[in-house]
C-alpha positions, 0 to 999 in steps of 0.5 A, a space after each residue: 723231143 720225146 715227152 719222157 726228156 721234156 719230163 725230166 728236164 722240168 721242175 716242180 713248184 707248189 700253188 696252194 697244196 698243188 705241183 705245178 711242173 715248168 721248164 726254164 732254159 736260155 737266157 736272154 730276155 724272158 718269154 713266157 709261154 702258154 699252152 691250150 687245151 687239151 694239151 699242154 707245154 710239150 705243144 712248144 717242143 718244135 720252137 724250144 731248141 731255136 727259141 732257147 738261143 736267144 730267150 730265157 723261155 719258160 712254159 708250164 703245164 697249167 693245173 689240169 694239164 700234162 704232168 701238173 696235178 690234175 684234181 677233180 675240182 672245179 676249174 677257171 682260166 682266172 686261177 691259171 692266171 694266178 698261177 702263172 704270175 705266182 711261177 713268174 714270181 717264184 722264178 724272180 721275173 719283174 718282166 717278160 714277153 708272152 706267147 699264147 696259144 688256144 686256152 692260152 690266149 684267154 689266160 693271156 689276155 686276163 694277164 693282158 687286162 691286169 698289166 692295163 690295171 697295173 695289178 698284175 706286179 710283172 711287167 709285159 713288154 709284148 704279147 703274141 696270140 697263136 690260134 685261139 678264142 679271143 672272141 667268144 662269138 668267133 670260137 667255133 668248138 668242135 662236136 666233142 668240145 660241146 659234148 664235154 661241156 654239156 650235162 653228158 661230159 662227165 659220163 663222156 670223159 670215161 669213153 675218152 680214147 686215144 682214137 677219140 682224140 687223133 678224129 678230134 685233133 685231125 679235124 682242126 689241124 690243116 689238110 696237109 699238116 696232120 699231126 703224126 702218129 708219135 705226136 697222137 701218141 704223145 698228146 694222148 700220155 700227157 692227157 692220161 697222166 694222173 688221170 687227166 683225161 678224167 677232168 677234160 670236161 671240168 677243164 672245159 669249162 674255159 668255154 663258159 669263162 670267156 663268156 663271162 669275161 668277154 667284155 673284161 677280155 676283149 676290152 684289154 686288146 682293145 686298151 693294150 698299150 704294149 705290141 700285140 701280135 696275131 699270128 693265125 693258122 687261117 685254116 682252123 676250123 675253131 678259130 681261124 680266119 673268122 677270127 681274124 676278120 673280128 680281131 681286125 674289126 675290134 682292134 685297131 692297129 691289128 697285127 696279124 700274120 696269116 698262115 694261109 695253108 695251116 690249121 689249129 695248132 701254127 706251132 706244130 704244123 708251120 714252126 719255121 714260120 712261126 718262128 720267122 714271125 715271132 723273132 720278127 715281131 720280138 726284133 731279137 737282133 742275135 737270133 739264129 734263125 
């Protein structure tokens, strides 16, 4: 799917003077998804078509990302997550699964910590997390990731090129599942648009907030009392297998698919297995998979 359709078959709605673009379509149960960085909802586009038969699949660019405003601003993974409960509670959703990727996950997993307060007004049935940060001592951020968070990022921000990012993104993605050059491509837009690729040193600051909330955050996988699911590309230099080995030492029960032979991004390089896992975990009994 070509990000100009993605584009148009999405819709906008205001947070706090800012456009937030979404997607909704399917019907069905609600699944909420929530992309990583520095991409955005288009990272689903794999999944979309067989995922929309059986679900009422929404996705957002959170602010920052794709075609959402982009505003030079101070940014934290506590406001995405404010975000996305005010688009839950725009579209009139009372409950819905989530799946999670990367930047995703620590939204999620606030999410995850508000549903165990009972604050969060919408109720979780289940979570799946794909490669990501649940632990900050377990993310291994590449050389560029650090760059941007140091005192040089907003300088870096401004050298930032579309072969820049196709070094960086084809280090975490497995050997024998490059991204192609169209997906560059289409990264590389969704990045650009209103500037964006001016802010990826702001935005990165994620880096910074997991630290912070660690204790908030891995205490809510420790406390979830609805399903949770790891589903990990093992190869993932930023977060793959040594993140598995921690999700199991510190959560009990953990579910965990492994995909021995994949790297960062399970829903681009394996999104047969991924979908395999998912209607599986979700027990979708009409899927068509």
């Amino acid at each position: 799917m070509k990000i100009e359709q993605w584009q148009n078959d999405g819709r906008f709605f205001r947070y706090r003077g800012q456009q937030i673009f979404y997607r909704s379509e399917g019907s069905g149960p609600v699944l909420f998804l929530i992309h990583g960085y520095p991409t955005s909802s288009w990272d689903w586009y794999k999944l979309w078509p067989q995922l929309t038969e059986n679900f009422c699949c929404i996705a957002l660019d959170m602010l920052g990302f794709g075609f959402s405003d982009k505003p030079n601003k101070a940014y934290s993974l506590m406001e995405q997550a404010d975000i996305c409960v005010a688009l839950l509670r725009y579209l009139n959703i009372s409950r819905c699964d989530v799946l999670a990727h990367d930047y995703g996950d620590s939204v999620a997993q606030e999410l995850l910590a508000r549903h165990n307060e009972d604050s969060l007004g919408v109720s979780l049935d289940k979570m799946i997390f794909l490669n990501g940060g649940l632990f900050p001592e377990t993310h291994y951020p590449v050389l560029m990731q650090k760059l941007l968070l140091s005192r040089l990022g907003g300088v870096l921000v401004r050298c930032l090129s579309k072969e820049t990012l196709a070094k960086n993104l084809t280090k975490v993605f497995g050997p024998k599942t490059p991204p192609s050059e169209a997906e560059i491509e289409s990264f590389w837009c969704l990045m650009r648009h209103n500037n964006g690729n001016h802010v990826m040193h702001r935005l990165i600051h994620y880096m910074t907030d997991r630290r912070i909330h660690r204790e908030r955050w891995v205490g809510a996988l420790q406390q979830a009392s609805i399903p949770l699911l790891v589903i990990d590309g093992m190869l993932d230099p930023v977060s793959g297998a040594h993140m598995v080995d921690r999700y199991r030492a510190l959560v009990e029960g953990a579910n965990v698919v492994e995909l021995p032979n994949v790297g960062h991004y399970p829903q681009i390089e394996a999104p047969a297995e991924v979908l395999s896992a998912l209607l599986m975990f979700l027990d979708t009994t009409t899927a068509k998979a």
